[in-house]
C-alpha positions as CSV (number, residue, x, y, z in Angstrom):
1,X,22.2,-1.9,-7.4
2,X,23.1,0.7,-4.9
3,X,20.4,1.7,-2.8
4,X,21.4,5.5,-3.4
5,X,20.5,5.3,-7.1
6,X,16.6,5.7,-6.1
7,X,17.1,9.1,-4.3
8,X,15.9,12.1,-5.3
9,X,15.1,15.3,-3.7
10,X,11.4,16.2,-3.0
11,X,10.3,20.0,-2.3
12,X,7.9,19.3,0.9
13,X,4.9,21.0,-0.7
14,X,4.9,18.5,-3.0
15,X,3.8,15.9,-0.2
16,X,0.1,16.1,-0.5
17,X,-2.1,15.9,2.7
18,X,-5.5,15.4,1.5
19,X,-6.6,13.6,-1.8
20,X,-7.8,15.8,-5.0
21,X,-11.9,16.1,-4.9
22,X,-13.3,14.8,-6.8
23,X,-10.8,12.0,-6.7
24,X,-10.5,11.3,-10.2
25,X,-9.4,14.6,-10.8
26,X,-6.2,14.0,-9.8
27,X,-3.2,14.0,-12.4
28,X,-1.7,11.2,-14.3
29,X,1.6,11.6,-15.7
30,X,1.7,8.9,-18.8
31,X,4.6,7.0,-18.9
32,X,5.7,5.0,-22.1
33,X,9.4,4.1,-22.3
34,X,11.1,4.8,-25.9
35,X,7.6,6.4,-27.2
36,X,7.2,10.1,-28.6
37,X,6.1,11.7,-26.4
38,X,7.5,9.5,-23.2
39,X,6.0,11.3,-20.9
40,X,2.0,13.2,-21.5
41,X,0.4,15.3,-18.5
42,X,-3.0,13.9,-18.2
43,X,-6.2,13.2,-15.3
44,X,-6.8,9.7,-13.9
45,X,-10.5,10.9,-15.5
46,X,-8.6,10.1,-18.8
47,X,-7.7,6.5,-17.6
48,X,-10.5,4.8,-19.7
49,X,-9.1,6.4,-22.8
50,X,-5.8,4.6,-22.7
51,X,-7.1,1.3,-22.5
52,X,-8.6,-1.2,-25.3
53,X,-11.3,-3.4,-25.5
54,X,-10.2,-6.9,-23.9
55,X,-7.7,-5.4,-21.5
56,X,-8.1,-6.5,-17.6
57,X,-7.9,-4.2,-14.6
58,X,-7.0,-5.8,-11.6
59,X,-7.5,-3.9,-8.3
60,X,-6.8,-4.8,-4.6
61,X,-9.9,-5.1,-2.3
62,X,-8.1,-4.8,0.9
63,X,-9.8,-2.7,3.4
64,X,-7.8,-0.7,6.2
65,X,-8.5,-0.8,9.7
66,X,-7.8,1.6,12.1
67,X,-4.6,0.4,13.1
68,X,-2.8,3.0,15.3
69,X,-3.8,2.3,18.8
70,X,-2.6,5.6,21.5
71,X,-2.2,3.8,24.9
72,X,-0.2,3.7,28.5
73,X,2.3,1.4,30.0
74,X,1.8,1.1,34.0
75,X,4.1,-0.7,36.1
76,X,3.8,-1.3,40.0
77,X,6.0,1.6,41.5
78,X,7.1,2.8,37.9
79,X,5.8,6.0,36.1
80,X,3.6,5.8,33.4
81,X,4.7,5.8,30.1
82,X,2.4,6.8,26.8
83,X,3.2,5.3,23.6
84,X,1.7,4.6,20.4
85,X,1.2,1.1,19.0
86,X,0.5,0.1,15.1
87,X,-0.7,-3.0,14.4
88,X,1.3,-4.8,11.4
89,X,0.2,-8.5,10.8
90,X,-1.9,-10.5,12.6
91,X,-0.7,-13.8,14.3
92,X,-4.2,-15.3,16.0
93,X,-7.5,-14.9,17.0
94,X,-6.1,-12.3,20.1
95,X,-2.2,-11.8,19.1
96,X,-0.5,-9.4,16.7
97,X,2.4,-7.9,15.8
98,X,3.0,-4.3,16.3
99,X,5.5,-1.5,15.7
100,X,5.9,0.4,19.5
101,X,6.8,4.1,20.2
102,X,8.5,4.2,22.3
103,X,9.7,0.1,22.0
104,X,12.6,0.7,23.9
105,X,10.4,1.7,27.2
106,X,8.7,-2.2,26.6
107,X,9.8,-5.2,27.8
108,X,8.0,-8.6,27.9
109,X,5.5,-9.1,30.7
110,X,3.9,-5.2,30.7
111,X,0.8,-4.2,30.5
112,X,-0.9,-1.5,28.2
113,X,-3.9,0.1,28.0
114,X,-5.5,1.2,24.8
115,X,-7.9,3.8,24.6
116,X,-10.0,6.8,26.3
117,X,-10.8,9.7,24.3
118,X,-14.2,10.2,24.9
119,X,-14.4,6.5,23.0
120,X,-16.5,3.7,24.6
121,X,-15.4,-0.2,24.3
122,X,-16.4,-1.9,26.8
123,X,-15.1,-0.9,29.7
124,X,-13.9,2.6,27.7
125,X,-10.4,0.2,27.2
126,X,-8.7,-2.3,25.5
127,X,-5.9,-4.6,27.2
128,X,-2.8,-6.1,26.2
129,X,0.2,-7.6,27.1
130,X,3.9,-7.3,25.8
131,X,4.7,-11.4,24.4
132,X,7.9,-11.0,22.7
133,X,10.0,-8.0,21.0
134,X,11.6,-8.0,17.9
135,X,13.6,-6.0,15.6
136,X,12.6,-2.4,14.0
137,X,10.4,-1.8,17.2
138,X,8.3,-5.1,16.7
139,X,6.5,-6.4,19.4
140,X,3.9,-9.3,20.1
141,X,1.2,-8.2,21.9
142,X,-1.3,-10.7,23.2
143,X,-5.1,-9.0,24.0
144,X,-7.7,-9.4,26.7
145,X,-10.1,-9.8,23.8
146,X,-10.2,-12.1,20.7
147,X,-11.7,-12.9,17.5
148,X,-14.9,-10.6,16.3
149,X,-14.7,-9.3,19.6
150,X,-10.9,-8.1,19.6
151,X,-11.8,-6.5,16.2
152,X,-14.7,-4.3,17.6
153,X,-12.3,-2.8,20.3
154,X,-9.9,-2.0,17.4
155,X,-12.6,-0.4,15.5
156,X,-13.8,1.9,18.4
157,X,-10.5,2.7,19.9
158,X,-8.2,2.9,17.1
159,X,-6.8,5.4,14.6
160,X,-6.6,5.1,11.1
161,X,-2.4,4.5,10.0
162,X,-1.7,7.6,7.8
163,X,1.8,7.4,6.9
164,X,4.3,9.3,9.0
165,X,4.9,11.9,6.3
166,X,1.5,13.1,6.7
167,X,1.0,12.3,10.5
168,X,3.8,14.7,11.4
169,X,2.0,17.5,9.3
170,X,-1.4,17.3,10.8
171,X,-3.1,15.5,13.1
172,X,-5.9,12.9,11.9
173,X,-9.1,13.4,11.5
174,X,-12.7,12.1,11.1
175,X,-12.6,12.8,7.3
176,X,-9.3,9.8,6.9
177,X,-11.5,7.0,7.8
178,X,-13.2,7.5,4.6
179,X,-10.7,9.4,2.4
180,X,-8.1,6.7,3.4
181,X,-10.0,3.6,2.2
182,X,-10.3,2.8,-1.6
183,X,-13.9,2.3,-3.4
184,X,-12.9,-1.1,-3.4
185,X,-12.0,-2.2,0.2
186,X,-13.6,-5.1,1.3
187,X,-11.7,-7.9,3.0
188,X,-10.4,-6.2,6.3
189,X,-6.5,-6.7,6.8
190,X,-4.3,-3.7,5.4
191,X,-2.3,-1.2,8.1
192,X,-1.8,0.8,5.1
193,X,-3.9,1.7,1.8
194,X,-3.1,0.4,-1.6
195,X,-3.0,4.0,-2.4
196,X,-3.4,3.8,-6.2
197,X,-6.9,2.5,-5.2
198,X,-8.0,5.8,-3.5
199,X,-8.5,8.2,-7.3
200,X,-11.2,5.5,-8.1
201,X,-14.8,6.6,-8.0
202,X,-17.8,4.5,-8.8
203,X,-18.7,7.1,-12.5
204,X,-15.0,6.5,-13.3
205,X,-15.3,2.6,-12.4
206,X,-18.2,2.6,-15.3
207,X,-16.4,4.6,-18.0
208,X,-13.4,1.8,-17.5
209,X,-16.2,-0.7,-18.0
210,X,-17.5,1.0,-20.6
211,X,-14.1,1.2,-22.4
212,X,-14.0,-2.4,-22.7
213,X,-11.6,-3.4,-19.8
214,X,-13.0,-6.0,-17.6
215,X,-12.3,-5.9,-13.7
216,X,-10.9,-8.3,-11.3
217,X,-10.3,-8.1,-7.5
218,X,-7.5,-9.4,-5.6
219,X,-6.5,-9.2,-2.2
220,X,-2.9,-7.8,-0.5
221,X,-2.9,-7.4,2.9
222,X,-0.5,-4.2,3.1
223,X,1.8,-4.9,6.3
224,X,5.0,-4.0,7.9
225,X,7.5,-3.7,5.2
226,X,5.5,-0.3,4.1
227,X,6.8,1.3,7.3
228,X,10.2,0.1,7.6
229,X,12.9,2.0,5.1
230,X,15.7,0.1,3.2
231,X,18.6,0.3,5.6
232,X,20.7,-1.8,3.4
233,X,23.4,0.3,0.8
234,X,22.7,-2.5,-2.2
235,X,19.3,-4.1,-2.8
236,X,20.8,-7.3,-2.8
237,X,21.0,-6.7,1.1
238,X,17.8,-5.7,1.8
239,X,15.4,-7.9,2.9
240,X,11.3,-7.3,2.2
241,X,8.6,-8.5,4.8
242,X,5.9,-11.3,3.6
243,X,2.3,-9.9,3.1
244,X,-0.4,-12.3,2.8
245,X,-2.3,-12.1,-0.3
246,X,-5.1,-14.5,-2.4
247,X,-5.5,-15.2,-6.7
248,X,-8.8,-16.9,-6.8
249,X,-8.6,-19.5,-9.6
250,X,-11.3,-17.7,-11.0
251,X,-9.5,-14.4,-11.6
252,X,-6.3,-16.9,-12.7
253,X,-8.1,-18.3,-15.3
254,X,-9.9,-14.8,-16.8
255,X,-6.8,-13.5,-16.5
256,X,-4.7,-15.3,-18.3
257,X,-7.6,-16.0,-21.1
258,X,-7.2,-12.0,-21.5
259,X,-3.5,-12.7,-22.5
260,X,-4.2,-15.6,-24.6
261,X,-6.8,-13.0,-26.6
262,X,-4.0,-10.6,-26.8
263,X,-5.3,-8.0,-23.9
264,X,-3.1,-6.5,-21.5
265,X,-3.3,-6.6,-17.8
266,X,-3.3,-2.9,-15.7
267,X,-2.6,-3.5,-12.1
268,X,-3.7,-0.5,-10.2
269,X,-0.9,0.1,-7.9
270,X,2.3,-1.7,-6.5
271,X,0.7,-4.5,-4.1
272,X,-1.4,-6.6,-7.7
273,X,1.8,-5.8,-9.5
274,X,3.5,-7.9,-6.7
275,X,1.0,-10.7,-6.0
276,X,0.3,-11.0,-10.1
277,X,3.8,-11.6,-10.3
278,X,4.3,-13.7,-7.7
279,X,1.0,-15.8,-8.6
280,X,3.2,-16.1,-12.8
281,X,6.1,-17.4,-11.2
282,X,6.0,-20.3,-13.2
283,X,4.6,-18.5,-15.8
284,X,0.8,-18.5,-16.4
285,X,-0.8,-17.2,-12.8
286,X,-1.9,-19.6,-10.8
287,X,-4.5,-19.1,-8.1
288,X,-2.4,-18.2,-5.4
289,X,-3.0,-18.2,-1.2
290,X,-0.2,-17.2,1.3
291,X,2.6,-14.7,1.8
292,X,4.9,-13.2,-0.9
293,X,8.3,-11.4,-0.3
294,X,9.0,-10.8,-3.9
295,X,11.1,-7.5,-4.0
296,X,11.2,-6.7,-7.8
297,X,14.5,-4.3,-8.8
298,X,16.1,-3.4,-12.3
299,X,16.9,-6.5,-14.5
300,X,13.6,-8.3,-13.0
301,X,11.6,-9.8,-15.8
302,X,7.6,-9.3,-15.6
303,X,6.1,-11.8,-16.9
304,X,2.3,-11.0,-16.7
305,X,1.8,-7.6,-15.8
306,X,2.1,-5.0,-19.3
307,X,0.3,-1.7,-17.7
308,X,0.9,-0.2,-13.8
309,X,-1.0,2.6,-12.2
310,X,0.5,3.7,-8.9
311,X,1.2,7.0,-7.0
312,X,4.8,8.6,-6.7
313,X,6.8,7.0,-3.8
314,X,9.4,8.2,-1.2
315,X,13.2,8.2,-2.4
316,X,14.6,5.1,-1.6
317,X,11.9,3.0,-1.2
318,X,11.1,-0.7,-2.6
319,X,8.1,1.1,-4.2
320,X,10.0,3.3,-6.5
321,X,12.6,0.5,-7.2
322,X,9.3,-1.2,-8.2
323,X,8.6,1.3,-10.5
324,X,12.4,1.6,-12.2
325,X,12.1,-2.2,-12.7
326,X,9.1,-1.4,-14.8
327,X,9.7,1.3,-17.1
328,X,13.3,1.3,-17.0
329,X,16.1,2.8,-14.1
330,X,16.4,6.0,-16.9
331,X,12.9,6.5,-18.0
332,X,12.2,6.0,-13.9
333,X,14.2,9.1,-13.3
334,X,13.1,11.6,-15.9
335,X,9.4,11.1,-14.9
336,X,10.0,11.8,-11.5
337,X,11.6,14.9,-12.3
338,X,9.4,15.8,-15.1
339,X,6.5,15.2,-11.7
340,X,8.3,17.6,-9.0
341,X,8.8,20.5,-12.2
342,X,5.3,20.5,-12.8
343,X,4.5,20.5,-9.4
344,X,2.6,16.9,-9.1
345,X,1.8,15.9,-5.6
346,X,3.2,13.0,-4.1
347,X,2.5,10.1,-2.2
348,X,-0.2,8.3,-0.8
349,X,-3.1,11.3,-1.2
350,X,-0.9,12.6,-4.1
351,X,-1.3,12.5,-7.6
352,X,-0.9,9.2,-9.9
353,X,1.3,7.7,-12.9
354,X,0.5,4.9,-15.6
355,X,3.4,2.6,-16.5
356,X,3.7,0.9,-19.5
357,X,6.0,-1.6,-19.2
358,X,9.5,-1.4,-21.3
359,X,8.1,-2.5,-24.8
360,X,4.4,-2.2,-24.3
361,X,2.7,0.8,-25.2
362,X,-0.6,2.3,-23.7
């Protein structure tokens, strides 16, 4: 399909720059393709209310880290040069990949130094050197520091990646290192939240509980691909980046006993809709460790997944494809406009939506 078909024009006040509080006060536009009605105006507070006794919620327990790193590039005789580094995917115990502003001023061999501010880590600094670069403003940089050690400095000196929508708004603040990170982060890897994650509040957690569902982690490391935009004109051209996620064999097996009772699955938000998927590829899911690329358009067929919770995403984006595959191209569209008329907010602090999948019902 062309890539153009996902587009859609968003007033800017919709963009929302801080989450609702209390956070599951935020709105959720039901979605239920070829129901009456198709779309109902509700609270994620409502969420336990749509679901049965024996469904499963699956949830992503990815924590962020403060991946933005501000630093300066000194060379012998050269001026100085201050750019901004985001950390993407990690290679070793003292490498990763990183998307540079401004990569074009980088070459291999430099040196930059991370930190200041007022901060303290170790010396007040952290130290790294330019390895390789790549495409999009990739670049390999190889610390002074490694292992726990290396993830300390990052802690103290970095920033927490709010998404350049909201960056260029307003500057961050001490209040995003909690309000970005979902009541269920725990495994430290994500440069982005699984933002469906962030409306969940412990009460709300015991009303979904108490509803019947039962709750299952898995983990998505959110990477580069969430920063890069679909250059291509057709998706058939467009090429997703591999995030590193894990299925325990546990959480296969209570899983898929929910479908053999006749329960349906709720993934809240797009990365376990992805790894779920990838994990059923041959049909039942299958514990699962390692990267997936799976890029899911119209015409894909879901084959475990019946019930999605995610926010509203940017025109043009894999995520929103995502969401057209689910509930259909059609029914895609007239939700999104049904959002920006009754003035929902989008994106990552925005409000939320729950899919049911073209011929499930919620």
């Amino acid at each position: 399909m062309r890539v153009d078909a996902f587009d859609f024009d968003l007033p800017p006040e919709r963009i929302a720059l801080r989450p609702a509080e209390p956070r599951e006060t935020a709105r959720l536009l039901v979605v239920r393709p070829a129901a009456e009605p198709e779309l109902q105006d509700a609270r994620v507070a409502d969420l336990p209310s749509f679901l049965r006794p024996g469904d499963a919620v699956v949830v992503n327990d990815t924590k962020v880290i403060p991946a933005r790193l501000d630093g300066t590039r000194a060379r012998d005789g050269g001026s100085i040069v201050h750019l901004e580094a985001t950390l993407v995917r990690r290679l070793s115990e003292d490498r990763w990949v990183a998307l540079a502003r401004p990569a074009k001023r980088l070459v291999p061999g430099d040196r930059i130094r991370f930190g200041g501010e007022g901060r303290t880590c170790l010396t007040g600094t952290l130290d790294a050197e330019v390895i390789e670069k790549g495409e999009e403003g990739a670049v390999v940089l190889s610390f002074d520091l490694s292992g726990p050690a290396l993830d300390a400095a990052i802690d103290a000196v970095g920033h927490m990646p709010l998404p350049p929508y909201i960056a260029a708004r307003r500057p961050e603040d001490a209040r995003d290192r909690t309000d970005y990170q979902p009541l269920f982060a725990r495994v430290e890897g994500s440069v982005a939240a699984p933002t469906a994650s962030l409306h969940f509040t412990p009460p709300l957690m015991e009303q979904v509980r108490a509803a019947g569902a039962s709750v299952h982690t898995v983990t998505l490391h959110v990477g580069l691909g969430t920063f890069l935009p679909v250059k291509a004109e057709d998706t058939t051209d467009h090429r997703m980046h591999a995030e590193w996620g894990e299925v325990t064999s546990e959480v296969a097996s209570a899983l898929n006993a929910v479908k053999a009772n006749g329960g349906r699955i709720l993934t809240v938000g797009s990365t376990p809709t992805r790894l779920i998927e990838t994990a059923a590829a041959g049909g039942a899911i299958a514990p699962y460790r390692g990267e997936t690329d799976i890029f899911i358009t119209p015409g894909y067929r879901f084959r475990a997944v019946d019930l999605m919770m995610t926010n509203f995403h940017l025109p043009k984006s894999t995520l929103v494809m995502l969401v057209a595959a689910f509930v259909g191209h059609e029914t895609q569209k007239r939700a999104y406009a049904h959002a920006i008329a009754q003035g929902y907010r989008f994106y990552s602090y925005g409000d939320a939506c729950l899919l049911s999948r073209s011929g499930e019902t919620a």
